[in-house]
C-alpha positions as CSV (number, residue, x, y, z in Angstrom):
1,X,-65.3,-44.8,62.2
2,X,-62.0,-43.7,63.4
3,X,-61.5,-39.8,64.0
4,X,-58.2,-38.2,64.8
5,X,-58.7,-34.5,66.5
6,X,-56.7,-31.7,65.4
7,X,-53.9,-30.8,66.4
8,X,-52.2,-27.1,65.8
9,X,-48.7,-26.6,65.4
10,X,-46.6,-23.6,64.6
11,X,-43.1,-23.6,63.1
12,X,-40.5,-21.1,62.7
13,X,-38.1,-22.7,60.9
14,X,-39.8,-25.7,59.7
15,X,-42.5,-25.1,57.3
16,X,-45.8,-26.1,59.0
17,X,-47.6,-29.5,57.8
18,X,-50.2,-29.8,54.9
19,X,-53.3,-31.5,56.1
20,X,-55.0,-34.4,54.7
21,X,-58.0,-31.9,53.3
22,X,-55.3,-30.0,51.0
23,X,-54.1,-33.1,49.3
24,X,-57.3,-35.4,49.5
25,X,-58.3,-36.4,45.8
26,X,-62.1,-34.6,46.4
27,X,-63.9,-37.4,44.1
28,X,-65.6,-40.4,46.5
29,X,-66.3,-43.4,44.1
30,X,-68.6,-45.3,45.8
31,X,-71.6,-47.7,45.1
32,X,-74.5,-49.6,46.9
33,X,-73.9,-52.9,49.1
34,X,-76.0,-55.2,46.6
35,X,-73.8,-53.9,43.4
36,X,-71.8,-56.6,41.5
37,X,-68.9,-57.4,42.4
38,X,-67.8,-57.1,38.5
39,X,-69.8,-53.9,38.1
40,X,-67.8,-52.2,41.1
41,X,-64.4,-53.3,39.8
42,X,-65.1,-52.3,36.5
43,X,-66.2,-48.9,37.8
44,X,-63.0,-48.7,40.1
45,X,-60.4,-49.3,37.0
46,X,-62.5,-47.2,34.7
47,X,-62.2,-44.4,37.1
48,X,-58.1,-45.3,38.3
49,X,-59.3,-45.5,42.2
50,X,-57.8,-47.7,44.3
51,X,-61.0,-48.2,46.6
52,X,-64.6,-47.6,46.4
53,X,-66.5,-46.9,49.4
54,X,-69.8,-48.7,50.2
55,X,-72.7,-46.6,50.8
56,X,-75.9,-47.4,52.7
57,X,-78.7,-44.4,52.8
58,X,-75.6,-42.0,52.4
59,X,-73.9,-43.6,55.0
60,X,-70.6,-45.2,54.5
61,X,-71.1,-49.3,55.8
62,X,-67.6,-50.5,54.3
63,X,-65.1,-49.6,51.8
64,X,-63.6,-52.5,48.9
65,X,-59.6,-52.4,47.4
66,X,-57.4,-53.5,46.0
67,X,-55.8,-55.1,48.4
68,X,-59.3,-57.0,49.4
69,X,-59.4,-58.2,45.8
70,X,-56.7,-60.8,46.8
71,X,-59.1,-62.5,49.2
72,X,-61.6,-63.5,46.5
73,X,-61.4,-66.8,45.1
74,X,-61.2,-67.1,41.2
75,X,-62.2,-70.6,40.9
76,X,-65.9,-69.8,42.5
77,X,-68.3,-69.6,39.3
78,X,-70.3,-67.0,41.6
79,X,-67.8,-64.8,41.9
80,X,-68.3,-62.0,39.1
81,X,-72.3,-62.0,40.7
82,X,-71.1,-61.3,44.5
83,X,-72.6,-58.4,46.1
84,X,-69.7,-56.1,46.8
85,X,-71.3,-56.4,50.3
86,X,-70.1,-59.4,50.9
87,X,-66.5,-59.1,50.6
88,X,-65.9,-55.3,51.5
89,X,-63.6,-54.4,54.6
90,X,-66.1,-52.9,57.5
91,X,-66.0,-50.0,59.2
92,X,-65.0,-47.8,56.8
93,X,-61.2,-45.8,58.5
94,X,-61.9,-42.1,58.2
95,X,-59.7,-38.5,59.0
96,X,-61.2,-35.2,59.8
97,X,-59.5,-32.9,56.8
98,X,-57.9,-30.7,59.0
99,X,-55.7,-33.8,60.3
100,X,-52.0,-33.4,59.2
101,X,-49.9,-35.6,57.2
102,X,-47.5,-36.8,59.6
103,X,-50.5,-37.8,61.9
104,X,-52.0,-39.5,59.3
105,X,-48.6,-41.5,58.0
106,X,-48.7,-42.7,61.8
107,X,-52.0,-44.1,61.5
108,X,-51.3,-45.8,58.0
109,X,-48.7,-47.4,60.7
110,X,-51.1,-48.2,63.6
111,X,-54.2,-49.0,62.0
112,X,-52.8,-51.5,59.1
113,X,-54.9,-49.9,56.5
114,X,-53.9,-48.0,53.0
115,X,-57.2,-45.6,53.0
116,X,-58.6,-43.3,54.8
117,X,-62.1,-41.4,54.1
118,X,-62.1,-37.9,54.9
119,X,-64.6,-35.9,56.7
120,X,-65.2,-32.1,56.6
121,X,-66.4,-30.1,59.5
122,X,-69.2,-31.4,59.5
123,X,-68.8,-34.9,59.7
124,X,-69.5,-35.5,56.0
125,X,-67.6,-37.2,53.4
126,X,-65.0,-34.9,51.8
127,X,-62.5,-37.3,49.7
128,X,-60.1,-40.0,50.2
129,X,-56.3,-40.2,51.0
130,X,-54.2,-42.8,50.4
131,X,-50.3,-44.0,51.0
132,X,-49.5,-42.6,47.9
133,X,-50.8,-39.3,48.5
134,X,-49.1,-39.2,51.5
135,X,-46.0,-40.2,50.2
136,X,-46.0,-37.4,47.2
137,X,-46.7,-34.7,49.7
138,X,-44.9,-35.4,52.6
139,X,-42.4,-33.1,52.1
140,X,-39.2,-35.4,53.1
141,X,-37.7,-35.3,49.6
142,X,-34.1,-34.1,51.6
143,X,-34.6,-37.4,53.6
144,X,-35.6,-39.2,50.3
145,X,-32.0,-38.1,48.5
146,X,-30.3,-39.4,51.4
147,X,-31.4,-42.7,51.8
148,X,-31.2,-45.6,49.2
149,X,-33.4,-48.1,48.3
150,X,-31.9,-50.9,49.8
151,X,-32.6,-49.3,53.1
152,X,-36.4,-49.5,53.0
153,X,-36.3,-53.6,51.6
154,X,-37.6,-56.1,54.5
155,X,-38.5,-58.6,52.8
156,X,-37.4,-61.1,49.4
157,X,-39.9,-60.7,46.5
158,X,-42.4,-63.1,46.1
159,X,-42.1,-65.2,43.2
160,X,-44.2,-67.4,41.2
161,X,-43.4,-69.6,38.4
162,X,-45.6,-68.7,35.3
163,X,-47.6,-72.0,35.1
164,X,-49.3,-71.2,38.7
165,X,-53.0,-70.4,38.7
166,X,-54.5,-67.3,39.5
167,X,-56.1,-68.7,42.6
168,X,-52.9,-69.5,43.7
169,X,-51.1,-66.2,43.6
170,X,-53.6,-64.8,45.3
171,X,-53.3,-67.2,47.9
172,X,-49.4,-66.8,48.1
173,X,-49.8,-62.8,48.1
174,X,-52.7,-63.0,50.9
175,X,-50.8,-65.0,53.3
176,X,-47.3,-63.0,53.1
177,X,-49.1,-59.8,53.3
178,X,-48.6,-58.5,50.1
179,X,-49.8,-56.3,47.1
180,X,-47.6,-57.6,44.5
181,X,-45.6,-60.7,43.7
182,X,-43.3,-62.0,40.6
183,X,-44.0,-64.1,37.8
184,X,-41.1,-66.4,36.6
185,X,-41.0,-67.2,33.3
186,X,-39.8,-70.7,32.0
187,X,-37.7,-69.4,29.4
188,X,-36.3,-67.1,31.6
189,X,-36.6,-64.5,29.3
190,X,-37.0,-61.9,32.9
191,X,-39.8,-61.3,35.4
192,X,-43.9,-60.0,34.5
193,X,-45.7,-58.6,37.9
194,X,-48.9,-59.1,39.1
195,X,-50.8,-56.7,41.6
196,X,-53.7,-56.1,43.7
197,X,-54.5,-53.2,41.0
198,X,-54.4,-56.3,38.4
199,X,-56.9,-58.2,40.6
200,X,-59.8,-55.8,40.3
201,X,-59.0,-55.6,36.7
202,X,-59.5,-59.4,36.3
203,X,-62.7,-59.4,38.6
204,X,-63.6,-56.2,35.9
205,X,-62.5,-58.7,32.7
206,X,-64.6,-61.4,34.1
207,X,-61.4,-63.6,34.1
208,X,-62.1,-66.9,35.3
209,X,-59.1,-69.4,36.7
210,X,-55.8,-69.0,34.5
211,X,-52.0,-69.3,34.5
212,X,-50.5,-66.2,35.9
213,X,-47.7,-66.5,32.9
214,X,-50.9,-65.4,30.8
215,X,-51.9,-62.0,33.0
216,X,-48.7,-60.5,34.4
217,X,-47.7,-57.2,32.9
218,X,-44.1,-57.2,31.5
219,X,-41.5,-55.8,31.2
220,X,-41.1,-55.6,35.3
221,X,-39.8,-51.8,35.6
222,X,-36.6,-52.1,37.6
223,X,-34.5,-49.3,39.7
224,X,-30.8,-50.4,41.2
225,X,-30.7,-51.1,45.2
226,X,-28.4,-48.3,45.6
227,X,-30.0,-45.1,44.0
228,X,-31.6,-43.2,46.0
229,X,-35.9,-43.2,47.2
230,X,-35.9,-39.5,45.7
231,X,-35.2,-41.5,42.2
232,X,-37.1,-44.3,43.0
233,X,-40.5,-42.0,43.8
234,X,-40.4,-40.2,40.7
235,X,-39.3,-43.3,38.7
236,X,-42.4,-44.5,39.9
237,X,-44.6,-41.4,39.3
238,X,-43.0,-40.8,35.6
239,X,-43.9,-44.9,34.6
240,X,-47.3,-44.3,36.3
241,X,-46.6,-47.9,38.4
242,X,-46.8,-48.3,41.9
243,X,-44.2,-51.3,42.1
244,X,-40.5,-51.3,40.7
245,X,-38.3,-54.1,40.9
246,X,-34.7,-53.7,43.1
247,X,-31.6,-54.8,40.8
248,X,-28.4,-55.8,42.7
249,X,-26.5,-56.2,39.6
250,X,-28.2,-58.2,37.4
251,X,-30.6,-60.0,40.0
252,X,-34.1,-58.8,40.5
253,X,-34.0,-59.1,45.2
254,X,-37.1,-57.3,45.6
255,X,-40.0,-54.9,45.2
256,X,-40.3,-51.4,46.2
257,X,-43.9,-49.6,46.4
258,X,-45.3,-46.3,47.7
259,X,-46.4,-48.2,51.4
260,X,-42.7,-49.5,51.8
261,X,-41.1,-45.9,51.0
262,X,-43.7,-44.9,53.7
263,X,-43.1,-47.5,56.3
264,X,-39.7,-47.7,55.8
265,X,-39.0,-43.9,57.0
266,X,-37.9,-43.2,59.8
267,X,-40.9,-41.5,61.2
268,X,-39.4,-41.2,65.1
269,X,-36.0,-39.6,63.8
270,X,-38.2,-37.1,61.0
271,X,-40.5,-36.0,64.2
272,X,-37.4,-35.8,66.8
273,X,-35.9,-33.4,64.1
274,X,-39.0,-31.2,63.5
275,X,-39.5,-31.0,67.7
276,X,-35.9,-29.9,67.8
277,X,-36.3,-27.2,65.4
278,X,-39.6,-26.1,66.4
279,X,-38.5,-25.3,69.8
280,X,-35.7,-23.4,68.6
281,X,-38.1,-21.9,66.8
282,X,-40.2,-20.9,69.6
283,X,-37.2,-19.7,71.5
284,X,-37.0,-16.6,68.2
285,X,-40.5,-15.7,69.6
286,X,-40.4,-15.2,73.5
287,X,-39.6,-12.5,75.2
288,X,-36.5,-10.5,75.2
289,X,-35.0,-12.1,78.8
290,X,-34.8,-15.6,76.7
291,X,-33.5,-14.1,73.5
292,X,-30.2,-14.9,74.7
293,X,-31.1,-18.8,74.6
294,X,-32.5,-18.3,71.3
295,X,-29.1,-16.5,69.9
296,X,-26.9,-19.1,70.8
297,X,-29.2,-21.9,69.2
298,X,-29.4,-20.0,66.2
299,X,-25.6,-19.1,66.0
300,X,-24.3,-23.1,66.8
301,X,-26.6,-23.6,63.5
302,X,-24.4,-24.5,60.4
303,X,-27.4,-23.5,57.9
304,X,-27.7,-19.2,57.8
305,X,-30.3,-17.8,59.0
306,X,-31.9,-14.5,58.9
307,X,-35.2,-12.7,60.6
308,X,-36.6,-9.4,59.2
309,X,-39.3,-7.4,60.4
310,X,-43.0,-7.9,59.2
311,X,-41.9,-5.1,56.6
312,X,-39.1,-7.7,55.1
313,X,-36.2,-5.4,56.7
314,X,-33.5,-7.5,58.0
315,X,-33.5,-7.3,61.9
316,X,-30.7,-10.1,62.8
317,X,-28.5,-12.7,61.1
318,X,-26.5,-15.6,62.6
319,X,-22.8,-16.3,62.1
320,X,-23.7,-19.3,59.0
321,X,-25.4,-16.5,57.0
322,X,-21.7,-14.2,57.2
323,X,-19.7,-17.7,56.7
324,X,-22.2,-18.1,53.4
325,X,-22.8,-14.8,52.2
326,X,-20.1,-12.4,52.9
327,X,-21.8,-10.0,54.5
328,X,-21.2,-9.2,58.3
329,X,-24.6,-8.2,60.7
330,X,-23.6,-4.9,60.6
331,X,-23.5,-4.3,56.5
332,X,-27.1,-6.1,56.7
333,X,-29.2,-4.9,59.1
334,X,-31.7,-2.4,58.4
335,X,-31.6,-3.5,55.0
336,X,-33.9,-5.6,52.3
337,X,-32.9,-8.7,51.3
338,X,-32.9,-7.9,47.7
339,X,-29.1,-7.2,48.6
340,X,-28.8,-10.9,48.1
341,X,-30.7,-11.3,44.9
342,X,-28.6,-12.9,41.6
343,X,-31.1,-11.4,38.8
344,X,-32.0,-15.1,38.3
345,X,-35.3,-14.8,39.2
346,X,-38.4,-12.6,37.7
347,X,-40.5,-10.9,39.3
348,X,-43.7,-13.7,38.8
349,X,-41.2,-15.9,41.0
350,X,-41.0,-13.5,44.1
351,X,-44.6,-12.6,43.6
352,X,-45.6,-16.5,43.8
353,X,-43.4,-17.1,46.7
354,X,-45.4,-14.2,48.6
355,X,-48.5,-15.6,47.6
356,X,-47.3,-18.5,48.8
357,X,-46.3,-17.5,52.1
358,X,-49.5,-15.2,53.0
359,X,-51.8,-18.0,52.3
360,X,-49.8,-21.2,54.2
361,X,-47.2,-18.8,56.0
362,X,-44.2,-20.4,54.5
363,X,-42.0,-21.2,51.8
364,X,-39.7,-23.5,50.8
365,X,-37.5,-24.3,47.7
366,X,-34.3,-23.9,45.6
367,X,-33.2,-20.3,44.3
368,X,-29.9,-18.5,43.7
369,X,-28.2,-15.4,45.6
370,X,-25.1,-13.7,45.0
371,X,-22.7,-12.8,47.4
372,X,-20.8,-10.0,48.7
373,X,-18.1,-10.8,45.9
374,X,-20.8,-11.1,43.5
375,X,-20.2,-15.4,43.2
376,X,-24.2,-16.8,42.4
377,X,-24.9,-19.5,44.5
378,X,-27.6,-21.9,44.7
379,X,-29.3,-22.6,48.2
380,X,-32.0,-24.7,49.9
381,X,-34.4,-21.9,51.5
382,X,-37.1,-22.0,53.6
383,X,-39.3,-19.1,54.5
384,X,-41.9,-18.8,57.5
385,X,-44.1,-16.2,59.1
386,X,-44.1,-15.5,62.6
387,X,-46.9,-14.2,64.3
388,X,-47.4,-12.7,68.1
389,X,-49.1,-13.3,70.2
390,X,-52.4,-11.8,68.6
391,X,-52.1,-13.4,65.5
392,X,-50.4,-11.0,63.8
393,X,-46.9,-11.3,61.4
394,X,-44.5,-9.6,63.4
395,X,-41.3,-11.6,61.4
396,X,-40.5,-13.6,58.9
397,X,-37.6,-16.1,59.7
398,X,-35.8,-17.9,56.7
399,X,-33.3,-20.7,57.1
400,X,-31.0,-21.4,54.2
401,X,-27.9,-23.9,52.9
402,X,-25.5,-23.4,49.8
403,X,-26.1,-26.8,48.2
404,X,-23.4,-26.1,45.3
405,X,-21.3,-29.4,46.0
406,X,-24.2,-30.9,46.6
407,X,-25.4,-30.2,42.5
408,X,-22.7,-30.5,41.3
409,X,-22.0,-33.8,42.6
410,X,-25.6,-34.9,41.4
411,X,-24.5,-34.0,37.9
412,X,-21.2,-35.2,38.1
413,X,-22.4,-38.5,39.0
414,X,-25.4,-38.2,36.7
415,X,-22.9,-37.7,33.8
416,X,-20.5,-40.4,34.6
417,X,-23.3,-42.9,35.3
418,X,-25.5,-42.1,31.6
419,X,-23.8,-40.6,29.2
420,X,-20.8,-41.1,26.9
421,X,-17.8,-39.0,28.1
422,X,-16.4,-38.4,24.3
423,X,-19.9,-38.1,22.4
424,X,-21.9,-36.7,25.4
425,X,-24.6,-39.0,24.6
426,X,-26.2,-41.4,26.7
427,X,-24.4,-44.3,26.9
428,X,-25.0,-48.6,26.8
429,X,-26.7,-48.6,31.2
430,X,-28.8,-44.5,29.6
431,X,-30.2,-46.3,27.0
432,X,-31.1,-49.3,28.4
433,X,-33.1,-47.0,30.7
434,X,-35.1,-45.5,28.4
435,X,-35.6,-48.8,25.9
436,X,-37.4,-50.1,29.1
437,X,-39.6,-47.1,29.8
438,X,-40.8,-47.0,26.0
439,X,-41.4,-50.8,26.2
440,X,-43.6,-50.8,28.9
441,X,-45.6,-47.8,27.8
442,X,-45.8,-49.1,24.3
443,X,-47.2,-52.2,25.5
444,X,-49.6,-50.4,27.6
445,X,-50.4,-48.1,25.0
446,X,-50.4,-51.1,22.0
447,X,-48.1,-48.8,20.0
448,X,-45.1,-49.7,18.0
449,X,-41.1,-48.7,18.4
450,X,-37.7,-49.6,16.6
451,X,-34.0,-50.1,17.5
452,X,-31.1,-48.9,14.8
453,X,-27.9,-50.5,15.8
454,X,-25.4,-48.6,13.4
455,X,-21.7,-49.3,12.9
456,X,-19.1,-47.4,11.2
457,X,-17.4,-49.4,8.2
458,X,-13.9,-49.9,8.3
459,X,-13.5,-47.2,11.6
460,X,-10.7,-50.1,12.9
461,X,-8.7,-48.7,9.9
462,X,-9.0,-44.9,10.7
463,X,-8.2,-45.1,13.7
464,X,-5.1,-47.7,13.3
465,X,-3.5,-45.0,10.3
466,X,-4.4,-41.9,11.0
467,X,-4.3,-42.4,15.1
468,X,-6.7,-41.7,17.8
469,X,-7.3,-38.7,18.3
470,X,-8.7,-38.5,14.7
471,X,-10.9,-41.0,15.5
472,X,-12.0,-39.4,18.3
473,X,-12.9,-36.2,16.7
474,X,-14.8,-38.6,13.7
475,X,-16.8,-40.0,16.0
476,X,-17.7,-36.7,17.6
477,X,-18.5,-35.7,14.4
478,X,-20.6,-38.7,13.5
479,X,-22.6,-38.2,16.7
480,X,-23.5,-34.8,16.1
481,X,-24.9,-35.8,12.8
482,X,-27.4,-39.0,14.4
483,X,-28.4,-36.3,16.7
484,X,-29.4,-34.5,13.7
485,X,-31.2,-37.1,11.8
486,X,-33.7,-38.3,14.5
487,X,-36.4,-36.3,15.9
488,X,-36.5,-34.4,19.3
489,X,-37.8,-37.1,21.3
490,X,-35.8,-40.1,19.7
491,X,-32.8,-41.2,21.6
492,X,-29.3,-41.2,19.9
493,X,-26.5,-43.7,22.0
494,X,-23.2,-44.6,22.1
495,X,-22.9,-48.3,23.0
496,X,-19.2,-48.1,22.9
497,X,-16.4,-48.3,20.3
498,X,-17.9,-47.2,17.1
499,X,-20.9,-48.3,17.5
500,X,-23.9,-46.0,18.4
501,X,-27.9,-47.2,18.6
502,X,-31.2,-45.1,18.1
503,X,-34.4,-45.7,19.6
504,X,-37.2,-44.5,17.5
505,X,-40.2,-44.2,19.9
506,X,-44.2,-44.2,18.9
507,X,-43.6,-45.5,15.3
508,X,-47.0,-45.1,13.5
509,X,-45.3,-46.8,9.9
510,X,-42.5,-48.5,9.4
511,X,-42.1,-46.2,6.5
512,X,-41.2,-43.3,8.8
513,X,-38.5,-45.7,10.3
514,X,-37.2,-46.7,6.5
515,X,-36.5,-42.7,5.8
516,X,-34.5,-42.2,9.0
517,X,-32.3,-45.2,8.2
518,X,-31.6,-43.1,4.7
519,X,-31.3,-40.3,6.4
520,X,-28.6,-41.3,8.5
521,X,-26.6,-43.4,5.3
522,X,-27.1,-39.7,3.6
523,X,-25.7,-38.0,6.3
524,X,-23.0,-40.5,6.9
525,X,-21.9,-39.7,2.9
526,X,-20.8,-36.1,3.7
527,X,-17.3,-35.9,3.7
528,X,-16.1,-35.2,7.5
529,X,-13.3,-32.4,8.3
530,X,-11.0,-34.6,11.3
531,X,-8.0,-32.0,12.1
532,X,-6.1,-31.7,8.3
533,X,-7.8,-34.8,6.8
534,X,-11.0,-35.3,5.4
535,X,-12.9,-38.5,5.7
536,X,-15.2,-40.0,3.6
537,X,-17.5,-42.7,6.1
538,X,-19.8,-45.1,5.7
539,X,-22.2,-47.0,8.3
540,X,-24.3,-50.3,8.2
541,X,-27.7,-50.2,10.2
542,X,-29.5,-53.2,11.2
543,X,-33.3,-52.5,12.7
544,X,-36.0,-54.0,14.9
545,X,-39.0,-53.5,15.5
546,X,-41.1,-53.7,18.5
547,X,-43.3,-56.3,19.4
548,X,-42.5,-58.0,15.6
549,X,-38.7,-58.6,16.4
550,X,-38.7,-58.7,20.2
551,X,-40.5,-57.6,23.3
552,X,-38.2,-57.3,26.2
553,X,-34.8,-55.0,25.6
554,X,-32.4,-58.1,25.0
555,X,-34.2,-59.6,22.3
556,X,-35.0,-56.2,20.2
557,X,-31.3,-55.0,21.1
558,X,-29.8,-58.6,19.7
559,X,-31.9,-58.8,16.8
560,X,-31.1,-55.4,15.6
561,X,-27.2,-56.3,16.1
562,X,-27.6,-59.5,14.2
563,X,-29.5,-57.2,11.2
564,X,-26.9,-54.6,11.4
565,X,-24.2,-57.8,10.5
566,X,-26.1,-59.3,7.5
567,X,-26.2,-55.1,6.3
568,X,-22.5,-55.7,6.4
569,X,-22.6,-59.3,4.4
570,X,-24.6,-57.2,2.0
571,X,-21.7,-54.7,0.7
572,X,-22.2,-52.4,4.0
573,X,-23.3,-48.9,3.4
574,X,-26.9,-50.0,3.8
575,X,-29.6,-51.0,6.3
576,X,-31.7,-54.6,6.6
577,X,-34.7,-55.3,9.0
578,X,-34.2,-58.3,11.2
579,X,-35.6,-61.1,9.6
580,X,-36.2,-64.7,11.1
């Protein structure tokens, strides 16, 4: 077994690492040498674990993923009957609990593996960690915001056309080294994805030799080259996948997973950064003749920063925290910091941060202050204990940024990117979105979901006699009242013009879908009051329904349109399901 040491470290200003033992899932699956190979991987996706560890007389002897599910051959008749034994990596990779994250991203690195078991004081087996664990709680989601996905890709996606066998994909995704490849359909109707995950399922299933086109999950979840890994992570986390494909426009040039968001940080630059701040850190804490070194660090910083007592009186602040706040040193010291609180936040809040703090010794997060001319702010903060010498807290030190351009930005770009200036709903690229998400949990879940594509009747002729701006404020109008006829967690979307689409998600009848097409043609009825006129509207709906009508977002999306058009043939002022 492999055993890193411990290593302390005290920070200031940076908040101190979490080690593997606080984020280590606790549970060890695990299971004898002479087990089935299908029993073990029918355990392992029972259970969701990415690795089982093999276990001899208590003793770990070798550990079995995901990733050595792609060396097995699915043409061997023997296969399902192989002792897990036989085909598990040996010796098992293991981390003593107190071992930080950053120690153990760097051995991910070194040591070419995506598991490590971890050992308690003791020696004994105390859980596993993986990439992804490491990943979720490293703590680099400023890092994250700032780089783009594009920046992480190494490599093409593998592809594979859809008639290739099983044998062969494993093959192909063995020799390149990876976890995951594409599957190409002929009718080019997108890409499905296949992954080490889907490899123990198979050896679970008892699936013998088969055409990939058959196996790979679809829709293939995508995220665009240029947003950001901070979007990318929790696009994965919320779709509960650990691949996404990487659009550049319309073309599908990669994959992202958890490992390449890992390997593609820029661990020398992250640690360079924490030394750098650690010893200015350390320079807050010596003794009075180096204070003076330790004043000029702190005021060349552009982030404010301020140091109270162990009491939580403010003893010094830097030239930032007057720039930021308003206040000068002299109207703050000797004072609480309470001075700076906006009324935002309850007491719970401060009571958890303090918990917080006296049980890791720091804090970190996003809250509001008010300053001296009573403007709220938001800021990025960061809180940590300082102890002498004898362990003691003799300070606290906390480190802060306004990030106001920085949100607003976010939701200024956020608004122009997904939602419909004039309606403020999401618009055509929003809704695509979220068709895709319900897809792909629908057809994990084997539920049901439909697509209203509604258009106004005769709008061309409102707008063209009683001008634009009446038109503008119908349209408002007629948003407002979709909004109203769905449920909470339906979608309501403007595709453009005047024509808006719904997405009814987890559709138990189609029954329930019939009444909220009537509900909208009612709600349409009501007259509408646009500036001195009153309009009288109408709308044709065409529907779709998920999988009968479609399975991917083009086909339910086009089948809808083409039902909305025979509503129209049919007098308008009416809906019609898609019909073949």
């Amino acid at each position: 077994m492999t055993l890193f040491a411990e290593e302390e470290s005290t920070s200031l200003l940076v908040s101190p690492e979490l080690t593997v033992g606080q984020v280590a899932r606790h549970a060890i699956l695990h299971c004898a040498p002479a087990e089935p190979l299908a029993t073990v991987a029918a355990r392992m996706s029972e259970a969701g674990f990415s690795a089982i560890v093999v276990m001899e007389a208590g003793v770990p002897v070798g550990i079995w993923t995901e990733h050595d599910a792609l060396h097995l051959d699915f043409s061997d008749p023997r296969l399902h009957a192989l002792p897990v034994g036989e085909v598990m990596s040996s010796p098992v990779k293991s981390v003593a609990a107190s071992t930080s994250l950053q120690e153990v991203a760097s051995g991910f690195l070194a040591d070419g593996v995506r598991h490590y078991l971890v050992l308690d004081v003791a020696g004994e087996p105390f859980g596993m960690v993986s990439q992804t664990d490491v990943i979720l709680n490293q703590g680099v989601e400023h890092y994250l915001r700032l780089r783009q996905v594009s920046s992480v890709l190494k490599e093409e996606a593998l592809i594979i056309d859809a008639a290739q066998s099983l044998r062969e994909a494993s093959r192909r995704m063995r020799e390149a080294g990876r976890d995951a490849l594409l599957v190409r359909y002929d009718d080019g109707d997108g890409f499905g994805i296949l992954t080490g995950r889907d490899m123990v399922r198979f050896v679970a299933q008892r699936l013998s030799e088969r055409p990939v086109g058959e196996l790979a999950s679809r829709p293939l979840i995508t995220a665009s080259a240029e947003c950001s890994l901070y979007r990318a992570r929790d696009l994965l986390v919320q779709s509960g996948v650990r691949h996404l494909g990487v659009l550049q426009g319309e073309s599908v040039v990669g994959l992202l997973s958890f490992g390449d968001i890992l390997f593609g940080m820029e661990h020398l630059y992250v640690q360079e950064l924490r030394q750098a701040l650690q010893e200015r850190d350390r320079a807050l804490a010596v003794s009075r003749r180096n204070l003076c070194l330790a004043e000029r660090i702190i005021d060349s910083s552009l982030e404010g920063i301020m140091v109270t007592d162990a009491a939580g009186i403010i003893a010094s602040v830097n030239p930032a925290f007057t720039r930021l706040t308003g206040y000068s040193e002299a109207e703050v010291v000797g004072k609480n910091p309470s001075l700076l609180s906006s009324g935002r936040h309850d007491q719970p809040f401060y009571q958890a941060m303090w918990q917080r703090i006296s049980e890791q010794g720091n804090w970190q997060g996003e809250v509001w202050n008010r300053r001296k001319n009573g403007e709220i702010f938001p800021e990025l903060l960061t809180i940590t204990a300082i102890h002498d010498d004898a362990g003691a807290i003799s300070h606290y030190a906390s480190l802060f940024s306004d990030i106001s351009r920085l949100k607003e930005d976010e939701e200024q770009i956020r608004s122009l990117a997904y939602y419909d200036p004039l309606t403020n709903l999401p618009n055509r690229r929003l809704f695509k979105d979220r068709l895709s998400m319900a897809l792909a949990h629908a057809h994990r879940s084997g539920g049901r979901l439909a697509v209203l594509f509604i258009d106004l009747d005769r709008f061309k002729q409102i707008n063209d006699t009683l001008g634009h701006g009446v038109g503008d404020l119908l349209l408002q109008e007629i948003a407002t009242r979709l909004h109203n006829a769905v449920r909470e967690d339906d979608t309501v979307a403007r595709m453009g013009g005047d024509e808006f689409i719904v997405l009814l998600s987890e559709v138990t009848e189609v029954a329930s879908v019939t009444a909220c097409a009537r509900r909208i043609i009612t709600a349409m009825a009501q007259p509408i009051a646009a500036g001195a006129e009153e309009l009288l509207v109408s709308c044709s709906i065409g529907i779709s329904l998920y999988p009968d009508d479609g399975t991917d977002c083009e086909t339910v999306v086009r089948h809808a349109d083409e039902a909305m058009y025979r509503a129209k043939e049919e007098g308008r002022n009416n809906f019609q399901f898609f019909s073949a």
